[in-house]
BALOBA-1460 file (C-alpha; in Angstrom, 3 decimals):
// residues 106
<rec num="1" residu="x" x="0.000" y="0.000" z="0.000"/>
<rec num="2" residu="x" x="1.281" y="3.566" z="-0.837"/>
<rec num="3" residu="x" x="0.173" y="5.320" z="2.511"/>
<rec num="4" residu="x" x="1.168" y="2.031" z="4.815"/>
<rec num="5" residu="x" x="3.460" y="3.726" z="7.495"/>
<rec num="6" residu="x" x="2.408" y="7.174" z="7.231"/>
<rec num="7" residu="x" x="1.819" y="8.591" z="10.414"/>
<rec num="8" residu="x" x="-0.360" y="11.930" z="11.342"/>
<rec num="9" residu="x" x="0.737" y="14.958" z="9.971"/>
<rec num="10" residu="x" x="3.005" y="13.627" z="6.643"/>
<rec num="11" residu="x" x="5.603" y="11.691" z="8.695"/>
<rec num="12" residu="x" x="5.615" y="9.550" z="5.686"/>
<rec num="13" residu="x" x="7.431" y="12.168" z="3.839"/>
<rec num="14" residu="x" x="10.314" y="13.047" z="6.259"/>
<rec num="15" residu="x" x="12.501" y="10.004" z="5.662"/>
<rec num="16" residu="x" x="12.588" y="11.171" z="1.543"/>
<rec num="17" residu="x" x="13.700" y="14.381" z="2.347"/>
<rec num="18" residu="x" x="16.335" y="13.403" z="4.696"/>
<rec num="19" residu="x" x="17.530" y="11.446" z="1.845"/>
<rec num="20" residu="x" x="17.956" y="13.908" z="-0.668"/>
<rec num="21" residu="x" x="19.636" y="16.358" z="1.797"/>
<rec num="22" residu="x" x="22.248" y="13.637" z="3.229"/>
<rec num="23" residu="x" x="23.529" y="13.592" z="-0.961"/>
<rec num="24" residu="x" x="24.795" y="16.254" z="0.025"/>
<rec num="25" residu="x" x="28.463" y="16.104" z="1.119"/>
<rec num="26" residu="x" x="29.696" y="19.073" z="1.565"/>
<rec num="27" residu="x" x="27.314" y="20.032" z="3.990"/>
<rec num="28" residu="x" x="27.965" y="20.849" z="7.744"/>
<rec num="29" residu="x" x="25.116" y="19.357" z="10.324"/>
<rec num="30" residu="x" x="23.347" y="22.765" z="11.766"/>
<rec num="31" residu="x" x="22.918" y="23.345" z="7.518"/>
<rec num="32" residu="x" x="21.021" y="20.369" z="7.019"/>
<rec num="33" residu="x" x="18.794" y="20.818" z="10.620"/>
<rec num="34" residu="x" x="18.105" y="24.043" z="9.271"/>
<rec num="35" residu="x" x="16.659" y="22.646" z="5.643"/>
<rec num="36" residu="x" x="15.022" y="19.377" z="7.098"/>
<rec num="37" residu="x" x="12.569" y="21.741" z="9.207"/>
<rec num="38" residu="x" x="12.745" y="24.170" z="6.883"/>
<rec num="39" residu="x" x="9.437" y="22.800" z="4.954"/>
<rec num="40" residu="x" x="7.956" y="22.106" z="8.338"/>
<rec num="41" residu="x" x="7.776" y="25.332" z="9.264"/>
<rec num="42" residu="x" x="6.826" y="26.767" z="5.892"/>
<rec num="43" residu="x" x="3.719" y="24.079" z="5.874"/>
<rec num="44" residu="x" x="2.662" y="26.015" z="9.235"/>
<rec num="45" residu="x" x="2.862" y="29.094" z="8.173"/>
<rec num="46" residu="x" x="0.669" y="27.993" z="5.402"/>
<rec num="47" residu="x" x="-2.122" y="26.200" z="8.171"/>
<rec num="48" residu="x" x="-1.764" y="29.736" z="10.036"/>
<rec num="49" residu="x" x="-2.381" y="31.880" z="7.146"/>
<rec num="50" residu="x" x="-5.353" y="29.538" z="5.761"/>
<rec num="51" residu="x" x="-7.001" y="29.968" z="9.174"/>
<rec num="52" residu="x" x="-6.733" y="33.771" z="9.126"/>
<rec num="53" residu="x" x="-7.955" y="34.352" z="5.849"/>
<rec num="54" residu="x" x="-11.204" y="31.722" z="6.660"/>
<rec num="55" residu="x" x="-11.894" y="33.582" z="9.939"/>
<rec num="56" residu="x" x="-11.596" y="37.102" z="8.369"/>
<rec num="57" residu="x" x="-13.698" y="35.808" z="5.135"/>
<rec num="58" residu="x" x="-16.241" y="34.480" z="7.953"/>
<rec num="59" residu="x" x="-16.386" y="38.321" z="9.494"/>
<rec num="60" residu="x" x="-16.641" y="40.043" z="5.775"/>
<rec num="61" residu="x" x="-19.640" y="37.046" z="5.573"/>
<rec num="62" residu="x" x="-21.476" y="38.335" z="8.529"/>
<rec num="63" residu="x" x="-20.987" y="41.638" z="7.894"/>
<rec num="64" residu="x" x="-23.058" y="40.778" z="4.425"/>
<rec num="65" residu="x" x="-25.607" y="39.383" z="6.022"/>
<rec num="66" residu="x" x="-26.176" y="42.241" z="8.649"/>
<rec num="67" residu="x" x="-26.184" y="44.325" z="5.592"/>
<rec num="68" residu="x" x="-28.835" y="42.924" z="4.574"/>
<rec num="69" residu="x" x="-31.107" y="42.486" z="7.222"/>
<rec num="70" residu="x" x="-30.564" y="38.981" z="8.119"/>
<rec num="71" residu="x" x="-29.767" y="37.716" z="11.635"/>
<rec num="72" residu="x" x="-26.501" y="37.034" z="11.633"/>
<rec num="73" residu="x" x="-25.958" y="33.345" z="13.114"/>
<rec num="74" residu="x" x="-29.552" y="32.768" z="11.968"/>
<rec num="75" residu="x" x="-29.119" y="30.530" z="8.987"/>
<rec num="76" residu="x" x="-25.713" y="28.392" z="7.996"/>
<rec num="77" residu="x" x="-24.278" y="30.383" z="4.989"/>
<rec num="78" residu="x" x="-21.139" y="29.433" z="3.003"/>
<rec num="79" residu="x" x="-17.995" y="31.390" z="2.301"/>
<rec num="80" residu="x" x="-18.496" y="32.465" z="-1.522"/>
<rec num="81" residu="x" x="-15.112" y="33.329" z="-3.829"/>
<rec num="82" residu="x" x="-16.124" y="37.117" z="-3.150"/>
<rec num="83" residu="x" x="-16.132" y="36.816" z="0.735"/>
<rec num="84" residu="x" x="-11.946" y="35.775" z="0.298"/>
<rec num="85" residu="x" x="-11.141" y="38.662" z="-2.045"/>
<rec num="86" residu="x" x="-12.975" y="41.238" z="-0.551"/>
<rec num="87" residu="x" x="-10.779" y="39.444" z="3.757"/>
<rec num="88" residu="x" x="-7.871" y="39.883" z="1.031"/>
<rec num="89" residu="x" x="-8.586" y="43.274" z="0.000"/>
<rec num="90" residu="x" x="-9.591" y="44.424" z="3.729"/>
<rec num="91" residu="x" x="-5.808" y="42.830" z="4.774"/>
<rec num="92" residu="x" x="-2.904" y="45.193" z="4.942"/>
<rec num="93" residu="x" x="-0.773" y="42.084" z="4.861"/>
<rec num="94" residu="x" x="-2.182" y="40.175" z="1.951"/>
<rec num="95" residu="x" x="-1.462" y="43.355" z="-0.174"/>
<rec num="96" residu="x" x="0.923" y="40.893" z="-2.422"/>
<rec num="97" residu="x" x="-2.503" y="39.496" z="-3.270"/>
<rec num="98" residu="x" x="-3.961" y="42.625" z="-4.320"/>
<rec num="99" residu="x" x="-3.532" y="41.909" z="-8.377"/>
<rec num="100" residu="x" x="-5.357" y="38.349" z="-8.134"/>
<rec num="101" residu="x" x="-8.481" y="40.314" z="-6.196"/>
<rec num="102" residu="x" x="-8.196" y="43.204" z="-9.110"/>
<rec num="103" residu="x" x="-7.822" y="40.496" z="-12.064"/>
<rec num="104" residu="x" x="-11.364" y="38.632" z="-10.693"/>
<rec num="105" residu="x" x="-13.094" y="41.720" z="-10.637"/>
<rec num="106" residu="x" x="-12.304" y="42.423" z="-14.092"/>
């Protein structure tokens, strides 16, 4: 089976990596710490950043539905495409974003 011995969180994928740093040879051992947890830590920042954007397109959601008269928490709605773009455009730090929002609304 491909995913036999794949533990939570991608621990299946470790080992490979390991492998193509230790080809390596000239390296020194804090070098290749540093680029084995490099993707680690890249892969949370990702989880972290997904989470912000979801909870800020959740608040641009409510604030929709408040606009227009509905009780906010009344009825389940669901994040639409516009909700993200306009958390995106409301972010100061997804400004690197910006031309993806402006290209949709085109």
């Amino acid at each position: 089976d491909a995913h036999a011995g794949r533990g939570a969180e991608g621990e299946g994928k470790r080992p490979k990596l390991q492998q193509v740093d230790e080809r390596d040879e000239d390296r020194d051992d804090e070098t290749f710490a540093i680029r084995a947890d490099a993707c680690y830590v890249m892969a949370r920042a990702c989880e972290l950043f997904a989470m912000d954007m979801t909870k800020r397109s959740e608040l641009v959601l409510e604030d929709n539905k408040r606009a227009r008269g509905e009780r906010a928490g009344h009825a389940k709605s669901q994040l639409k495409v516009q909700d993200v773009l306009c958390a995106i455009d409301n972010t100061d730090y997804c400004d690197f974003l910006l031309d993806l929002v402006h290209a949709r609304d085109d």
